[in-house]
N, C-alpha and C positions, 0 to 999 in steps of 0.2 A: 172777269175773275180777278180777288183782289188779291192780295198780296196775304192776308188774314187766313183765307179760303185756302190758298196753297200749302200752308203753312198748317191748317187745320188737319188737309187731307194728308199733307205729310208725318203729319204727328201719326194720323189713324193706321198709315200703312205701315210706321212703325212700330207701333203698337203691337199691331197682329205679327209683322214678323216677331217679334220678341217673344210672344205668346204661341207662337210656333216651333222658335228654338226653344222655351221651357217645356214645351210639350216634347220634345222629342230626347232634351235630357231627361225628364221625369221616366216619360216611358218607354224607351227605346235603352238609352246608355247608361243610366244606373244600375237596371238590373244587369245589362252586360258585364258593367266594371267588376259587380258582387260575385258573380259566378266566376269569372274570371280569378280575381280576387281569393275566396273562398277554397277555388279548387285548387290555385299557387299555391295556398297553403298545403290542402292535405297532400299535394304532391311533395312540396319539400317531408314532411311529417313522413309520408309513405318512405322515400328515398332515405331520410334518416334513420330508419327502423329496417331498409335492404341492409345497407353499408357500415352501420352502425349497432349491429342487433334492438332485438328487442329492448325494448327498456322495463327493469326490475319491477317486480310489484310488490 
């Protein structure tokens, strides 16, 4: 095994891990962060509309 060959195979395995962790930001922790995200809001929104009344229309 040369030195090239090591070098190749280590390229490949990083490769794939890399392409593992985009996979799992893609579909795993994006949509987490959104919802997460998304529902902080309407709770702040909600709480402000308990504490704060309604807001005028």
């Amino acid at each position: 095994m040369t030195a090239k060959q090591t070098d190749k195979e280590n390229n490949e395995k990083t490769k794939r891990k890399e392409l593992k962790a985009l996979g799992f930001i893609i579909v795993v922790l994006f949509p987490i962060l959104s919802v997460f995200a998304i529902g902080g809001y309407g709770l702040i929104i909600w709480l402000m509309q308990v504490f704060g009344g309604a807001s005028p229309h």
